[in-house]
N, C-alpha and C positions, 0 to 999 in steps of 0.2 A: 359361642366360639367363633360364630363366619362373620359375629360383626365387629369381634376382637381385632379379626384378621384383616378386616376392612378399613378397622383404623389404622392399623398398624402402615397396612399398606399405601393409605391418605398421608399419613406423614411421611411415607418415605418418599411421597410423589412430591407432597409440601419444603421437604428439604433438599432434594434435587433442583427442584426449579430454586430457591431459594440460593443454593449454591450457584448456579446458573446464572443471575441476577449478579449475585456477588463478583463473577468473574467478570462478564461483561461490563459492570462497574471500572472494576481494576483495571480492564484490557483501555476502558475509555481515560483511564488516569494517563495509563501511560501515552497514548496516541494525543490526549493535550498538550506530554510536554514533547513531545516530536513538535508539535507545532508551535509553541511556546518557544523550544530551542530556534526555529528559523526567524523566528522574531529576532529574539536574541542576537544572531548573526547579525543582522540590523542594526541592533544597539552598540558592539563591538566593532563595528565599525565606523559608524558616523558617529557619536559622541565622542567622541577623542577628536573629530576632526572639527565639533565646531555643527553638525548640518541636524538637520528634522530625522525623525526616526519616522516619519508616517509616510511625507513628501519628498523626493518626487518617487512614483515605482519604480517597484524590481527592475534593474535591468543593469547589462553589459556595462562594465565600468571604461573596457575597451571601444567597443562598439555603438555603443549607445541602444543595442536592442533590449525595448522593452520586454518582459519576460511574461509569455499567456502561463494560466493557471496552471495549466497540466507540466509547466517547466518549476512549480515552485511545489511542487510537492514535496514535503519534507524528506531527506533519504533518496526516495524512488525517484525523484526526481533527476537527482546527481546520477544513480546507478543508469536511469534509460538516457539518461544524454553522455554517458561513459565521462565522465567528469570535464565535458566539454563543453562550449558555448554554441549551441547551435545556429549560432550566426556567423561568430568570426573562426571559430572552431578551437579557438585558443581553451587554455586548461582551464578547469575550477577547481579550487586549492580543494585538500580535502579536508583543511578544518569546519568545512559548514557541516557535512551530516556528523562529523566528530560532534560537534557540540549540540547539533540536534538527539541525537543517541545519549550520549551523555544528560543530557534535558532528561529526557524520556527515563533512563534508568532511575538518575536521582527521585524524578515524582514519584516513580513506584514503589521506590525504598518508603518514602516518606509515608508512602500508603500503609505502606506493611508495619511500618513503627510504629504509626499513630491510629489506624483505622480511620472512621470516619469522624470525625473530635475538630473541637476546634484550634486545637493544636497543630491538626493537619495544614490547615489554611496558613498559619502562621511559618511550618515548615516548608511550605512549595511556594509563597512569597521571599522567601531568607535562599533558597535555592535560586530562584529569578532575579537576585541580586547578585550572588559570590559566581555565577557562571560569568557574568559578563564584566565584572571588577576583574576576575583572576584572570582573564585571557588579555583584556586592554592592561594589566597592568605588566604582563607578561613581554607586551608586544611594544607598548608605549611607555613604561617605567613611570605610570601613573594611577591614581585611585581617584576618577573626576568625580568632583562635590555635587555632581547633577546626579549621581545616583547613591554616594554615601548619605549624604544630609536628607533624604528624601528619606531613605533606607531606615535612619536611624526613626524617625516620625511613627512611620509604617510598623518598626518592629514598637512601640508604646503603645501606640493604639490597638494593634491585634493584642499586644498584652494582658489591655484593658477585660478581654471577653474569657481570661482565662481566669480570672477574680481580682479581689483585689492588693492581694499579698504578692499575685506574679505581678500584678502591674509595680507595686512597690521595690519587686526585685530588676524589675525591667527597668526604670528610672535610674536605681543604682548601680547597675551592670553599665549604663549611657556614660552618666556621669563620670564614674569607675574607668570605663574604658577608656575613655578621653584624658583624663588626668595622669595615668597609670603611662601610657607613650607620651602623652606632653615632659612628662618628667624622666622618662630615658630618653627623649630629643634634646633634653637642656640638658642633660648632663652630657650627653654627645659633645654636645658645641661648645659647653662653656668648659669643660674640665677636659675634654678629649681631643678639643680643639677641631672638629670635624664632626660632619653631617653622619649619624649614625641612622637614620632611621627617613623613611619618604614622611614628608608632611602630610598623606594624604591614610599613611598607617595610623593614627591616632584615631579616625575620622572612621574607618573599618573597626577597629577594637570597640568602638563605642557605637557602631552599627550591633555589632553580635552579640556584645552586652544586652542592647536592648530588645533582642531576641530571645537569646539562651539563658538572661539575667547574671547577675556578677558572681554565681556561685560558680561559672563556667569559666570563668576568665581565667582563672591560673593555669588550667587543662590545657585552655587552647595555648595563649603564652609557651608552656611546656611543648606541647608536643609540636606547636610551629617551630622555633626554636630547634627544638630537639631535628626534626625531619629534615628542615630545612639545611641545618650543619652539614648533615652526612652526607645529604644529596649535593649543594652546592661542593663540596671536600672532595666530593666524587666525579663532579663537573671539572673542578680546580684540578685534578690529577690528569684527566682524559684530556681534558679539552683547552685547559689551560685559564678558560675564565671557568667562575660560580655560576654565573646566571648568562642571559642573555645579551649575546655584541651588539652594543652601539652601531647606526648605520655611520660611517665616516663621513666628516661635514663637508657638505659641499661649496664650492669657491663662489658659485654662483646659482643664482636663484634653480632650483629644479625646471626640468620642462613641465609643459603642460600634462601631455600623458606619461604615465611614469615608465619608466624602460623595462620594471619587470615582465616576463610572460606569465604570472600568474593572473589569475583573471577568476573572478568573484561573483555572483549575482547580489541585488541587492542594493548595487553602487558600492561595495564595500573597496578601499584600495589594492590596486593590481599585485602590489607585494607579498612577497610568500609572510605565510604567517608566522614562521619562525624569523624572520627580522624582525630588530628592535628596531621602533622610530626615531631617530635625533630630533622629531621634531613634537616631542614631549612639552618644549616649550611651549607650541603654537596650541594645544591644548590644552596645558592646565591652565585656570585663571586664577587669579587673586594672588599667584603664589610669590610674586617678587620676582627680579630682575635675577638673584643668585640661585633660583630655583629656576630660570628658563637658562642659566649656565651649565648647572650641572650636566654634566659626563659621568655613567658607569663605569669604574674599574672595575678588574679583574676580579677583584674578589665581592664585589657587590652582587647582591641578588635580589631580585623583587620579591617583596617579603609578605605581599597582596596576597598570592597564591598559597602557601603556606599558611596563613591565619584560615585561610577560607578553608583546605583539606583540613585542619584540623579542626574545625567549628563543625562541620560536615560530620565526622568520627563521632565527634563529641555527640552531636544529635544522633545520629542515627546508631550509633553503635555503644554510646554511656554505658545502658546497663553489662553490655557484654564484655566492655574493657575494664569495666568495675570487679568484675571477676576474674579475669584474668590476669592483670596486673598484681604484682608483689603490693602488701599493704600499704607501704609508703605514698605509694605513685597513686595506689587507689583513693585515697585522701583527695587528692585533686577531682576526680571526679564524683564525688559525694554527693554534691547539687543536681546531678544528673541520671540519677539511677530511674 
């Protein structure tokens, strides 16, 4: 009976500490993508513009002050410097620990859907994409080919370790996805007579393809679509555009430093982050002379963000919008339970 109780008791010492482990785990998930997200802030900034994401350091886009360690902490670092530059004293926007936080929450989801699986790896790879596509494309009305076309790669290859039936669904979700907006972009132009769709959406659908595989594609389609409508409709009634204003062109070349008071670590540009860039052009490459023309109207919306929340849904939430949803609708997410 006392060496009953002795086991009994070794397990429960065994399963505490074991839970303990587990947390500690989880806790370290999430403090990677805190750190993950300030990378990120990095990548949202300079690639649209053209510059290195590694070179030169952190520092003051105003001022030129490099940034020591204890100023780049993820989060804490914005709260102890009260969202200012501790040099020139000017502000720090506050979409960097947004998107560090945001980092941070999405890894843990991904933890709690997939556990420890190699699925996980392929979900917090496909997050370290859509964070920083949705916000440049938010800000610059662009999806640059330096991180879809890489994306799309990344998401085949992790497919590969999930057997080889996902690999074969991941190849067709690629292909799928690309063909599926190539041919609502032609039907824009040639029958609509106007640009329906960014050239750089095609390039994202067949990024998530080869993530989520092409059983996903219609879900996301839908509920981007779907989300997208009401919220722009919603924008369009308040604010009178859909999406994000165009900055207004300028007659002559910009200055050197830019005239906003926001102010970035990072090197990121001085302008607040809800401005759109006009200078969409100066970053996308390859895309032609009538894609560095294009102007936003009012009823356009960057359609980046939108594929990404709902690809996002789709993963992490499949099974539970599987039941929820009315049968019909449930159909679309079939592939994902």
């Amino acid at each position: 009976m006392l060496r009953g109780s002795e086991l009994l008791a070794d397990e429960g010492t065994q399963n505490v500490t074991l839970q303990a482990v587990e947390g500690v785990a989880v806790a370290l998930v999430f403090v990677m993508g805190l750190i993950f997200g300030s990378f990120l802030n990095v990548v949202i900034a300079r690639v649209p513009m053209g510059e290195s994401v590694v070179h030169p350091r952190s520092r003051c886009p105003r001022c030129g002050h490099q940034l020591a360690w204890y100023e780049n902490i993820p989060v804490l670092s914005w709260i102890a410097l009260r969202a200012r530059c501790s040099s020139c004293g000017l502000p720090i926007s506050w979409r960097y620990p947004l998107i560090e936080l945001l980092t941070g929450l999405l890894f843990l989801a991904c933890q709690r859907r997939f556990g420890w699986s190699p699925e996980l790896v392929s979900g917090l790879v496909l997050v370290l994409l859509l964070v920083p596509l949705s916000f440049i494309d938010l800000e610059h009305w662009i999806l640059p080919h330096e991180l879809t076309w890489p994306g799309i790669a990344a998401g085949v290859v992790l497919s590969a370790t999930q057997g080889l039936d996902r690999l074969r669904d991941s190849v067709i979700g690629a292909v799928a996805g690309f063909l599926i907006f190539w041919a609502m972009e032609w039907i824009g132009e040639k029958i609509f007579k106007k640009e329906a769709l960014g050239a750089g959406d095609k390039d994202l659908l067949a990024l998530l393809g080869a993530f989520l595989s092409w059983k996903a594609l219609l879900g996301i389609i839908f509920l981007s679509s779907l989300q997208g409508a009401v919220v722009g409709s919603l924008m369009l009634l308040i604010h009178g555009r859909a999406g994000p204003a165009p900055e207004p062109e300028a007659s002559e070349p910009p200055p050197a430093t830019p005239p906003s008071p926001q102010v970035a670590p990072e090197g990121e540009p001085g302008a607040a982050p809800e401005a759109v860039g006009a200078e969409h052009a100066q970053a996308e490459k390859g895309e032609g002379e009538e894609e560095d023309d294009w102007v936003p109207g009012p009823t356009n919306i960057p359609f980046g963000p939108w594929l990404s929340l709902a690809a996002l849904e789709i993963m992490l939430l499949g099974p539970w919008l599987s039941e929820v949803l009315p049968v019909p609708l449930d159909l679309l997410l079939s592939g994902v339970r």
